[in-house]
N, C-alpha and C positions, 0 to 999 in steps of 0.2 A: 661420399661426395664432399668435395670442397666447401668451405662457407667462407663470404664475401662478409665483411662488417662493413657497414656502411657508415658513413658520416647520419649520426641521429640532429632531429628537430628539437630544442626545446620550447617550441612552441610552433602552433599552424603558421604564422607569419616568420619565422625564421627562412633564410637562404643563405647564409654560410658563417662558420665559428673557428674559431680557434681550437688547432688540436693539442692542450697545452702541455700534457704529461700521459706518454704509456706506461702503465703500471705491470706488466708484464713484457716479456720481450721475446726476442724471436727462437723457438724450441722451447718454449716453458708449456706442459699442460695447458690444459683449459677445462674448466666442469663449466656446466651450465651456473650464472647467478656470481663468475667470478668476475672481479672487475675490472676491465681491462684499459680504460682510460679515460682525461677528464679532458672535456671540452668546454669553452668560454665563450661567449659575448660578453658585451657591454653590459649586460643585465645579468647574466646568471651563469652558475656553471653544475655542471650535472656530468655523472658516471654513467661511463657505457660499460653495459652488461654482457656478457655472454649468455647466448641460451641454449646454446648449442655446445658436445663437446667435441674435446679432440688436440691440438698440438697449433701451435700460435709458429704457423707458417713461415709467413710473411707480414712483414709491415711496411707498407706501401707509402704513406706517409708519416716522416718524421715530427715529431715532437716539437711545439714551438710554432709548427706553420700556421701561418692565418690564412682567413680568406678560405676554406676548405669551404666546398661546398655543400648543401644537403644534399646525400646518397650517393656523395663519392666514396666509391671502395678505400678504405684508409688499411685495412688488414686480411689476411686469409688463415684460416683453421682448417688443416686438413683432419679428412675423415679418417675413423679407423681403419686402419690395412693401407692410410697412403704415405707416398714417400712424404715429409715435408719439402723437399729439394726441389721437387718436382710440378709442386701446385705450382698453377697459375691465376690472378685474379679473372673474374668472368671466363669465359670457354666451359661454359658447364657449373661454374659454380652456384652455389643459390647463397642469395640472402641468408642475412645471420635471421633465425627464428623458422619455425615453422612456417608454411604457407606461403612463401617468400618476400614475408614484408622486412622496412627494415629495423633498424634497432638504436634501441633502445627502445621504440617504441612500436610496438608491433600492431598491423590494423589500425594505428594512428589515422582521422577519416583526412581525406585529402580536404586542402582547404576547402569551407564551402558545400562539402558533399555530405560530413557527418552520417555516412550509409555505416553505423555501427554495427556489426555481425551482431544474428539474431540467435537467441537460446536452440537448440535441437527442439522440432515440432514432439506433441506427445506420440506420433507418427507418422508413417511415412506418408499417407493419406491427408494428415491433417495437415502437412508441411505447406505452408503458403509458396507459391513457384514465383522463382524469382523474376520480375522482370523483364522482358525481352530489350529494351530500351532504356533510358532514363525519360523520368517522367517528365511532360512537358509542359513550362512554366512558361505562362502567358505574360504579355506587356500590361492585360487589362483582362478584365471578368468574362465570358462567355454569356452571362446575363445581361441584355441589354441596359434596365434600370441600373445597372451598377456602371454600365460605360461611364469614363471621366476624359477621355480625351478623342475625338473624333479619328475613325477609322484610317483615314487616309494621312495619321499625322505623320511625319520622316522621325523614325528612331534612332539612334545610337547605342553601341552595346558599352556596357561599365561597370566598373565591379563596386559592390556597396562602398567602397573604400572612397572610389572617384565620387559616386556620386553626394557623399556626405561632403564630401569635401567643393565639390561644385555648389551644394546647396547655404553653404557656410560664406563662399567668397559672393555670391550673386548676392544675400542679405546684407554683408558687408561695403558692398558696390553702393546697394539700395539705400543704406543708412549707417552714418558716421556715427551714431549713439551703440552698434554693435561690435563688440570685439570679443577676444577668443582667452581662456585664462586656463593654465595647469600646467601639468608636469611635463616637461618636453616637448610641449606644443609648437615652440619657437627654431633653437639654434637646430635641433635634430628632427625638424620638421613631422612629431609625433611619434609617440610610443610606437604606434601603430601606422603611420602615413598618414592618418586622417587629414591631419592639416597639414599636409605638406603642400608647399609655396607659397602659405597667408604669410607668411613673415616678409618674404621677397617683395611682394606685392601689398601688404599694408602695415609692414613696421614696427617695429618693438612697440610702442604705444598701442596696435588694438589686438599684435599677438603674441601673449603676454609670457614667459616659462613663469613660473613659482618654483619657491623651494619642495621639500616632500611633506608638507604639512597641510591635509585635507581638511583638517578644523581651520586653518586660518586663512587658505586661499577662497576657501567657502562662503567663510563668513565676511570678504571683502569683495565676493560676487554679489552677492546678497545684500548689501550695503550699496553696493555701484547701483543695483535695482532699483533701492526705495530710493531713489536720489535720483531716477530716470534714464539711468543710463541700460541697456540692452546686455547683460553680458553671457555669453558661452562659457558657460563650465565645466571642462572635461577633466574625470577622472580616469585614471589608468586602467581601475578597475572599479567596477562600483564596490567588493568586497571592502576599497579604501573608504567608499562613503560612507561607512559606518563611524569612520572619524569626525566627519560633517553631520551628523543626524541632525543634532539638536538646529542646523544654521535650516538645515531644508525643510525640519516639520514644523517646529517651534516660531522659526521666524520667519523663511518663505510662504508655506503654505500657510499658514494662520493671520498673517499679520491685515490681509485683507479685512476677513470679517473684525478683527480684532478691533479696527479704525473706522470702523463705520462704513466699508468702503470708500475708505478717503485715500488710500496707500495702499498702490499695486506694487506688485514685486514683478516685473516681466525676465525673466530670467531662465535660463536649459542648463539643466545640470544633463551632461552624456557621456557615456564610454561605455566600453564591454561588459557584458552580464553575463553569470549564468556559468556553465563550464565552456573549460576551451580543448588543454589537451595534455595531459597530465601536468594538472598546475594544486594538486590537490585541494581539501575544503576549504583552505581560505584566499582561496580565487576564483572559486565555481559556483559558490552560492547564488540561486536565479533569485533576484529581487523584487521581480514583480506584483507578488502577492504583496509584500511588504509594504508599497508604495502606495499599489491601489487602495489599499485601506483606508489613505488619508485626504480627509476632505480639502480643496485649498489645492492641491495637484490634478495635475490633467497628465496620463501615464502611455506612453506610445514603446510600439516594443515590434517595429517593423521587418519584416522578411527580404521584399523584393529590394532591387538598388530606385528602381521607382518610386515605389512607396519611401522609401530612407530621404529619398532628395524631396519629395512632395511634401511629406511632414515635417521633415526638418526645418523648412520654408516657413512654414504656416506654423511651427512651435516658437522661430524666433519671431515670428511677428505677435504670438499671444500674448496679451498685458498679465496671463499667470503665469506663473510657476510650473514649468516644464518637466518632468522626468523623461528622458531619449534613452531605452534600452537599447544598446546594438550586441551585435553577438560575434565577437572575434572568429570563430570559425566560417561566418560567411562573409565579413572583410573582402575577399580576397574571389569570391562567386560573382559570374559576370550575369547580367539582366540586361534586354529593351529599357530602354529609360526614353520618353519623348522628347522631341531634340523644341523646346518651345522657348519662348524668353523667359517667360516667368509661369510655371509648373507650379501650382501649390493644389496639396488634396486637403479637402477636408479634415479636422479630429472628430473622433468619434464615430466614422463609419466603417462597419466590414466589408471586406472584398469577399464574392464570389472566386474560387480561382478554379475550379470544376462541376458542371451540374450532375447532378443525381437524382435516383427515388428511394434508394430502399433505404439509406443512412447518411446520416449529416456527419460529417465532422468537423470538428472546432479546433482549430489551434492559432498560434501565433509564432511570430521570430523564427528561431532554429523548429520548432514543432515543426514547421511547416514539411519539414523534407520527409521526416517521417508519414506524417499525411498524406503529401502527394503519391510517393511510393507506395504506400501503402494502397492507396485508391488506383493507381494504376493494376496492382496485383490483386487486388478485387476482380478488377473487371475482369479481367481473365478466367476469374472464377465465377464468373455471370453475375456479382453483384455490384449495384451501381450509386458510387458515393458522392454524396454530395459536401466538397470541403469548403470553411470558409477559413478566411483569415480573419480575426479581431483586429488584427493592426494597432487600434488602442483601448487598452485595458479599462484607461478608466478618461475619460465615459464609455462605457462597452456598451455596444451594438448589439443587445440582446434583441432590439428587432429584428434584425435580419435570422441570425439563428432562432429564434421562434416560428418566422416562417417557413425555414426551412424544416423546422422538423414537425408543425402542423402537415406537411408536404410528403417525408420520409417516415415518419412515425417511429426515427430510433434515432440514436445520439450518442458520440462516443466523443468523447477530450481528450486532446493530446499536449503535455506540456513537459519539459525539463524538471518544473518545479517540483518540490515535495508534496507528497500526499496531503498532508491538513492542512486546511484551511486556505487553499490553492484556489488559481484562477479556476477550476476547471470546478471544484467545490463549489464556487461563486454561481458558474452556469449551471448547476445541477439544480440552485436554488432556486436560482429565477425561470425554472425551465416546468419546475415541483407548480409554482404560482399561477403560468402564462402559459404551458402548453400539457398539463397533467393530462387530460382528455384525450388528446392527442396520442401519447404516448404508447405505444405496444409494446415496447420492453424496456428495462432500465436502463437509466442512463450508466454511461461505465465511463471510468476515468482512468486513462492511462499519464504515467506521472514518472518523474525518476523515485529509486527507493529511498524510505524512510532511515538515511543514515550519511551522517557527512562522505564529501567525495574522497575515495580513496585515492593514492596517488599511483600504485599499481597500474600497470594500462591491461591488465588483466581480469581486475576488479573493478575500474573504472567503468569498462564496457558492462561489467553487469550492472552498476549502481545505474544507469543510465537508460533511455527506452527505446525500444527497436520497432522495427517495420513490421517484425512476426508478432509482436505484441497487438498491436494498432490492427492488425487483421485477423485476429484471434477473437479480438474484442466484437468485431464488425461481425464477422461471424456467427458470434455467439448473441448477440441484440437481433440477428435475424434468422436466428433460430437455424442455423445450419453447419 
């Protein structure tokens, strides 16, 4: 059968590149792993693979063109035993890869969705059943005590994206001491869209571009602070704040106690955490743990687009030192968000987002999808989870997950992060202290593995944690 190459993503927020150079042409072999051409953005340019073999057909689009979309047919390789003359793109073709995804990146999770295929069960019995549905993600908790906005409020639907961005310009309406600083924030309205149309709407002075220098843009956020001014600090990536360390532990988060508390820093350092989509390890590193470590920071690391605009609200209003995890891969997932004027959630409280009896689980940000999924594919197999969200790390709401598993009598964590010394470590700790008694089996910690991100999207998918994992675990704490 035919195979269709499609226009690949270099990343979850891409929609169309430049096709700049086929390095093959029309009747030349093909083996799986050759490479057949390179694509452009403004940011980055990356080879497309073949994984399939066979005879380089047709080339659908020429070389040079921009504007190409993501998984428009650019080529066709016919199959062995076919004419090349004869293919046609689509009419039977499948996608370049196995399974019919497309490529370069194959099973790349749709924005938002992150449903990473799960290892093969150790049988066909133990195999967790997929899903009938996707799982269904609430505006607000199912637990009344957790309710934050009354029943009957009129919603709006918005993808993380809008609503950071909505909670950035309502602060900025609110108070002239807030503005926005980093890389692309401005003319290209954000790496990511985040900020797009604060420049339009409030002006080179509070939405600021920088050069590429994360130690220097930081350390003039961080100075704007002790000087009373409110600033937003988005990095592109936090992999780049490691340029910045010393401005955000040394002198944001410390300088409080340092002064007798005489000298606040109110200040949000934000942007993407964690992995996105084949960006390998020094763009995937989850920071969380990293951060929560440090006294002086207050650490949020939100899921829903509610939660993202609620905290964001109430981060820039904080007189500390903010760290705003977001996670590029759900940018772009839409949520209920409450249509009110001024929406702010508390720090430091967890949501409820399913109730349970037999198991708790704890996650945050991207964890979450894994959680929900996963507790929905419980149910079906008669066990009933109870998930929360941390939403922020530090101060973490170890009461709420205390009562919860007082309640369930089992505990499983699900996080991106690495094995040591991880958020889910942290709850293991405090769980050993507050609910040992309680406990009927051990606590299990699902984590990504102990080894930088590869850039393979073949290996990616294993470095990284599944749905089948997260119900395995659950399984195995209740003994079934």
């Amino acid at each position: 059968m035919a195979t269709d190459i499609l226009m690949p993503a270099l990343s979850p927020t891409m929609e169309e590149g430049k096709l700049a150079k086929w390095l093959k042409k029309e009747g030349d072999p093909i083996k799986s792993g050759d490479v057949l051409a390179e694509i452009e953005t403004d940011k980055a340019t990356m080879e497309v693979e073949a994984i399939d073999e066979g005879i380089l057909a047709k080339i659908l689009i020429a070389e040079g063109t921009e504007g190409v979309a993501v998984n428009t047919p650019i080529a066709v390789i016919a199959g062995e035993g076919e004419d090349p003359a004869s293919v046609q793109s689509g009419s039977g073709a499948k996608p370049n890869g196995a399974g019919g995804h497309p490529a370069p990146a194959p099973d790349m999770q749709a924005e938002g969705m992150a449903d990473r295929p799960a290892p093969a069960a150790k049988t066909g019995d133990d195999a967790p059943k997929a899903p009938a549905a996707p799982a269904v993600i609430t505006n607000k908790a199912q637990e009344p005590v957790m309710e934050e906005f009354p029943a009957d409020t009129p919603m709006v639907t918005q993808t993380v994206r809008e609503a950071l961005r909505d909670a950035m310009a309502e602060e900025m309406r609110r108070d002239g001491d807030v503005f926005v600083m980093g890389e692309e924030v401005a003319e290209y309205q954000g790496a990511y869209k985040v900020t797009q149309n604060l420049l339009q709407e409030f002006g080179p002075k509070r939405v600021v571009d920088t050069p590429i220098t994360e130690h220097g843009f930081a350390g003039i956020g961080v100075g704007a602070a002790l000087a009373g001014l409110k600033p937003i600090v988005e990095f592109m990536t936090f992999n780049f704040a490691m340029q910045a360390i010393d401005h955000i532990i040394n002198s944001a988060a410390k300088t409080l106690y340092m002064s007798g508390g005489q000298l606040g820093c109110p200040i949000v350092f934000r942007g993407p955490n964690g992995a996105a989509a084949r960006v390998a390890a020094q763009h995937s590193h989850d920071y969380s743990a990293w951060y929560s470590n440090v006294p002086g920071l207050k650490v949020i690391a939100p899921y829903t687009a509610s939660d993202a605009k609620g905290l964001l609200k109430a981060a820039i209003r904080d007189p500390n030192p903010v760290i705003f995890l977001e996670n590029e891969i759900l940018y772009g997932q839409s949520f209920p968000v409450p249509k009110l004027d001024d929406f702010v959630l508390p720090i430091g409280k967890a949501k409820i987002h399913r109730t349970g009896s037999d198991v708790t689980i704890v996650s945050f940000a991207i964890g979450m999808t894994y959680a929900l999924k996963a507790a929905q594919a419980l149910a079906e197999q008669g066990i009933e989870a109870e998930v929360i969200d941390l939403r922020t790390i530090r101060p973490m709401d170890s009461a709420t997950v205390v009562e919860s598993v007082k309640k369930t009598g089992r505990c499983i964590t699900v996080e991106e992060g690495f094995p040591q010394s991880g958020i889910g470590a942290e709850i293991v700790a405090r769980l050993m202290v507050d609910a040992f008694d309680f406990l009927d089996a051990p606590v299990l910690r699902i984590t990504g593995k102990d080894v930088p991100m590869p850039y393979a999207a073949n290996l990616e998918k294993l470095a990284l944690p599944t749905v089948a994992e997260v119900v395995e675990a659950a399984k195995s704490v209740c003994y079934k």
